[in-house]
N, C-alpha and C positions, 0 to 999 in steps of 0.2 A: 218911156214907161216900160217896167221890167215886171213879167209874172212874180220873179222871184229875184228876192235879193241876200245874196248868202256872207255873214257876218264871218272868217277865218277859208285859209288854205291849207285848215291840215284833211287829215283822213276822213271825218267826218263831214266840213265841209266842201271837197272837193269829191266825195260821193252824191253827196246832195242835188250836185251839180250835174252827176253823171245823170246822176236819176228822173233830174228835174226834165233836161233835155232829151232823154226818151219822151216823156211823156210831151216834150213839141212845146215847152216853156220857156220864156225869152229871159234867159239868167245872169247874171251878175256874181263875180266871185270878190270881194276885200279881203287882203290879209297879207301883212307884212313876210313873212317866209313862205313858200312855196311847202308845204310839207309839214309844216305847222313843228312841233317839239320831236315830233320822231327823226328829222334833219340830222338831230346828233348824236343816232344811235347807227354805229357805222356797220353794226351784223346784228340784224334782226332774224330771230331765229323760230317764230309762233305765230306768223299770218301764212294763212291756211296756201297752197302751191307754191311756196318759195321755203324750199330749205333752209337757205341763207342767202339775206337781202341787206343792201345797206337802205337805211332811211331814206335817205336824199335821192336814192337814185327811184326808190318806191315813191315820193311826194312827185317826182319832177315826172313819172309814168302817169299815176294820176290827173295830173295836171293835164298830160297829155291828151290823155282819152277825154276829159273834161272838153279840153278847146278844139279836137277832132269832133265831138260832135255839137259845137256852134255854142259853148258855153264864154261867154268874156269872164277871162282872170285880171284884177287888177290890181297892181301890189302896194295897195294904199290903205292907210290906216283910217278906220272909221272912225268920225269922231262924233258924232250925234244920228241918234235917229229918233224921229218924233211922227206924229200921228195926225194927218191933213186931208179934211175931208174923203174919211176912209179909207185913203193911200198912205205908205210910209213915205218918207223923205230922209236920205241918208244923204250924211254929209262926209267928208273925207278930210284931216289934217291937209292933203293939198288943195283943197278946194271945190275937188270934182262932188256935183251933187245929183242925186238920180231917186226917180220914184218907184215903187213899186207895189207890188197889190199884196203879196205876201215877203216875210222876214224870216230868214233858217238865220240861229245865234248859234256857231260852232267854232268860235276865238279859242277854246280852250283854256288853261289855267295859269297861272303866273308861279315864278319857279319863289320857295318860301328863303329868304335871309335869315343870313345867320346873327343872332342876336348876340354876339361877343365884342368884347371891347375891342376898337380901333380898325376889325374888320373891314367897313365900307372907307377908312385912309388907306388900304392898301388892295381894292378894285383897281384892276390893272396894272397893280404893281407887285403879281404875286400871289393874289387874290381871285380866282375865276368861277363862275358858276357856268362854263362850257367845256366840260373835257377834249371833243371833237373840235373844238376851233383852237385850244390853244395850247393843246396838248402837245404838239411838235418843239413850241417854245422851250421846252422843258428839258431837252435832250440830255441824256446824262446827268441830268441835277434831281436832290430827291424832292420828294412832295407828300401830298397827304389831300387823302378825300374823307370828308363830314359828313357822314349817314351810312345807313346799315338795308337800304331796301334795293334793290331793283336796279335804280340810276345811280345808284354809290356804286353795286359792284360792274355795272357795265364803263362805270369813268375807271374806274380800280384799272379793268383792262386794257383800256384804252392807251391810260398813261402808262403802264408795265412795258409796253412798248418804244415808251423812249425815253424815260426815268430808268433811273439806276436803283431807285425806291423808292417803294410806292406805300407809305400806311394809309389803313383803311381806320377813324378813328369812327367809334359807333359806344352809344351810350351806354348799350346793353349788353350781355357775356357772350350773347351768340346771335349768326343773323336768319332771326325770326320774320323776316317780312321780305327777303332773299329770296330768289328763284334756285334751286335745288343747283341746275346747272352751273350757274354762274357760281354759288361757293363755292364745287367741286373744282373750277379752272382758279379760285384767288390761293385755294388752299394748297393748288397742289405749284403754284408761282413761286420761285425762291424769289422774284423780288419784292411780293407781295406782303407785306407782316400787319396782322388785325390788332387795332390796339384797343379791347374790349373796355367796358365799363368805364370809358375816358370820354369827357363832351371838353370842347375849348374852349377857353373863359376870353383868352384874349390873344389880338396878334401882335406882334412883337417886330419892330425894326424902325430902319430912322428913313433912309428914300424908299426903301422898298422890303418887303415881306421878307425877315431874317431866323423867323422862329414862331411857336406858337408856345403861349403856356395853358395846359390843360387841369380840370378841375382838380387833380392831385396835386398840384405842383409842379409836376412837370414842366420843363420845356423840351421842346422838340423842334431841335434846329431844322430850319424849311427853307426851298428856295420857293416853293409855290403850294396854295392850298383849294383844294376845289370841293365847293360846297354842292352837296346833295342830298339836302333834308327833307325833298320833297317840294310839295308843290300844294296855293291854295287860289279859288277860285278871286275873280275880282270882275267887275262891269267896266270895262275902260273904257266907256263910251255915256255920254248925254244918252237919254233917253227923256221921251217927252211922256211914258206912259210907267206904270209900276209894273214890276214882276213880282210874285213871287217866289221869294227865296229859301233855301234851308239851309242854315249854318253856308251862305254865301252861293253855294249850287242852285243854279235855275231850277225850279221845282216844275218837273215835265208828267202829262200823263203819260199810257201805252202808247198812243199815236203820237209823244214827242211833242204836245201842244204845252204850252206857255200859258199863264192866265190871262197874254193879253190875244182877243182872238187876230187871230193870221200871223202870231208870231210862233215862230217852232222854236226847237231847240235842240240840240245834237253834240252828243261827245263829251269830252270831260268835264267839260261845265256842268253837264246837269246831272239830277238825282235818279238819269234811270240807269238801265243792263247793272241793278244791284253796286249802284261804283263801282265797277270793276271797269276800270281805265284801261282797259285795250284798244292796239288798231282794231284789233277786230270787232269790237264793240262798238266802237266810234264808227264805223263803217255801215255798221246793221243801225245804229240809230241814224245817221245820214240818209241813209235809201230810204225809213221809214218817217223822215221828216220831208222827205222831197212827194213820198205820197199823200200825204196829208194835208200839206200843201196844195197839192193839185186838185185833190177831192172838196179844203175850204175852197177854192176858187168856184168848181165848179156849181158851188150850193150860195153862191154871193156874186 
């Protein structure tokens, strides 16, 4: 039996953890990556005392401090949780099953597909929605990233480093949902070329990814294409009780409560810090789901 049982191992719920275990709470961490989506941003450059940090090495820190002070991380996917005599019961794809008195939900988001013809025949072949994992494959050959926000231009620079070219194709003329910094490094890249007002209709080739054709007609011969349209929420897990939702986001109060009571909620999943999807936000709602947590306990 666990005070606390925290659904994800990104930022928010590996704060949760840190928080939960000040407060002397027997915690539990599930979640298949250590670090949660921030893993693949390899220079992070806007959580507050690190200049420049890579992801992965910020997830595997947190973790740290999580299981230095008496927090269990386990890297296993949840696959139900339901509601039994007052306790939760979570269950895990490998089988491992554990109770506990309160639930923090901090999974975070699922990254969005891209809806063009023959795209998902050429996953893996060409086709990548991870710039940091398979960006090396790429060396000298060109490519192209799908979206105009945030994780299009930080894949843009990723692969600039071992692409010969790199397009950025984005729907719109200019990138309006871009972080100021990161334009100023695509624009000022000679291998970097924006191919504005262009979405991709379809991918093109016979074993593997040879081109894209784009809404003009276009094609544009490719050895690899990496999609980054974004990201939208999803429940991948049984539940034995309802949430409420908004447009798919756990609908959280101030204190990061859920409408089922003892369940919290934390980080990109849910409707609070105004959606604004930061570590840093995912962090402050993490600490303030692990108080909340502790203060349901202490009133049940």
């Amino acid at each position: 039996m666990y005070d606390i049982a925290i659904v994800g191992a990104g930022p928010a719920g590996l704060t949760a953890a840190i928080y939960a275990r000040r407060y002397n709470m027997s915690t539990v961490v599930f979640g298949d990556v250590v670090g949660g989506l921030m893993t693949e941003n390899p220079c992070i450059e806007n959580f507050p005392g690190f200049k420049r940090v890579n992801g992965a090495e910020l997830g595997e820190k947190m973790k740290e401090h999580a299981e230095g002070l008496g927090a269990e991380v386990k890297l296993e996917k949840v696959a139900s949780i339901e509601k039994k005599d007052g306790m939760f019961v979570l269950r895990t794809e490998w089988g491992t099953e554990v109770e506990a008195r309160t639930v923090v939900l901090a999974h975070g988001l699922k990254r969005r597909k891209l809806a063009a013809k023959n795209v998902e025949k050429f996953e893996g072949r060409g086709v990548s929605y991870c710039a940091t994992c398979d960006g090396a494959f790429f060396k000298g050959k060109t490519v192209a990233v799908v979206g105009g926000g945030d994780s299009a231009g930080v894949a843009a620079l990723i692969l600039a480093e071992f692409a010969t070219k790199v397009y950025i194709i984005y729907r719109r003329g200019e990138f309006v949902k871009m972080q100021s910094p990161y334009v100023e490094k695509i624009m000022a890249s000679e291998k970097i070329e924006p191919v504005f007002n262009e979405e991709v209709v379809e991918a093109l080739g016979s074993e593997k990814l040879e081109a894209v054709r784009l809404k003009s007609g276009r094609e544009l011969p490719l050895d690899g294409l990496f999609i980054e349209i974004g990201f939208e929420p999803e429940i991948p897990f049984e539940t034995g009780f309802k949430l409420e939702l908004d447009r798919g986001y756990i609908k959280v109060g101030p204190d990061q409560s859920t409408s089922e009571p003892g369940v919290f909620a934390a980080g990109d999943i849910t409707t609070g810090s105004n959606r604004f999807h930061q570590i840093a936000t995912a962090v402050g709602e993490g600490a303030v789901a692990a108080d909340s947590a502790y203060r349901f306990i202490l009133h049940h």
